[in-house]
N, C-alpha and C positions, 0 to 999 in steps of 0.2 A: 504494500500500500504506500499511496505519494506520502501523506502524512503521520508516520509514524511518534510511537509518544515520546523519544527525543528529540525531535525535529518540535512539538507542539512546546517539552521544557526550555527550549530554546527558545521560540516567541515568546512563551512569556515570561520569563527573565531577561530578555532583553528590555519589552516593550511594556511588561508589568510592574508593580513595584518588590516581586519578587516572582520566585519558579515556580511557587503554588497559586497565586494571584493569577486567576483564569477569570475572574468575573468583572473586570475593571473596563472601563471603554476602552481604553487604548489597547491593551491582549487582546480584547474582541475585534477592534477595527484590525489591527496586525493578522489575525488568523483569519479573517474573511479576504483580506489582502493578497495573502499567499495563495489561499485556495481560488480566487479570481483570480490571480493570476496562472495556476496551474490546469484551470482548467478553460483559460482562452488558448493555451496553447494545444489543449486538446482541442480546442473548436476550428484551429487552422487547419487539425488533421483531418479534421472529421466534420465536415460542415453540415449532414444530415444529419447530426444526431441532436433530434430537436427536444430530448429529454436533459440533455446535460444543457443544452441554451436554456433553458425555462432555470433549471436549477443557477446557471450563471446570472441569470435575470433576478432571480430572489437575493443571491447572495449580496449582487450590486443593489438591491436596495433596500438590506439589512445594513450594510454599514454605511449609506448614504442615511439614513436614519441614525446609526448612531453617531455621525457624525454631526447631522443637525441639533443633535441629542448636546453633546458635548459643545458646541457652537454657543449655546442659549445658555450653556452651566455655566461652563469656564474659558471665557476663548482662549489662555495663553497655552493650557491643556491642547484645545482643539490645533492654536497654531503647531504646537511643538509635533502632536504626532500628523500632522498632513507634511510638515519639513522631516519628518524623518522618516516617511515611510514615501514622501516624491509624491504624494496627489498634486492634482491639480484641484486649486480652490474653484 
């Protein structure tokens, strides 16, 4: 599997405020991040596969939500993880 659970302690210890910190906005925007991105690149391989687009469709607006989410809380939060994770505002 792409996402194995060292690859998920990594996100969040990087992007959380530790390795167990899995429920914080920024570990969540970080792991919907990686997985949209792991799976646009299966969508370049596979352009009929209209089950993984709908799921890439939910996921882009699960963290465009928690971004607006985080926007309205705390913007220096919101700026810091859109510059370190390269969104576009």
């Amino acid at each position: 599997m792409y996402l194995d659970v060292a690859k998920k302690q990594e996100i969040f210890e990087k992007y959380g405020k530790s390795n167990t910190d899995t429920g914080s906005a920024e570990a969540q925007i970080a792991l919907f991040s990686y997985r949209i991105s792991h799976l646009t690149e299966h969508m370049k391989l596979n352009r009929k596969d209209y089950s993984t687009e709908r799921a890439l469709t939910r996921l882009v607006g699960k963290r465009r939500g928690l971004l607006d989410y985080l926007k309205d809380v705390d913007i220096e939060r919101y700026r810091s993880i859109v510059k370190a994770l390269g969104l576009r505002r």
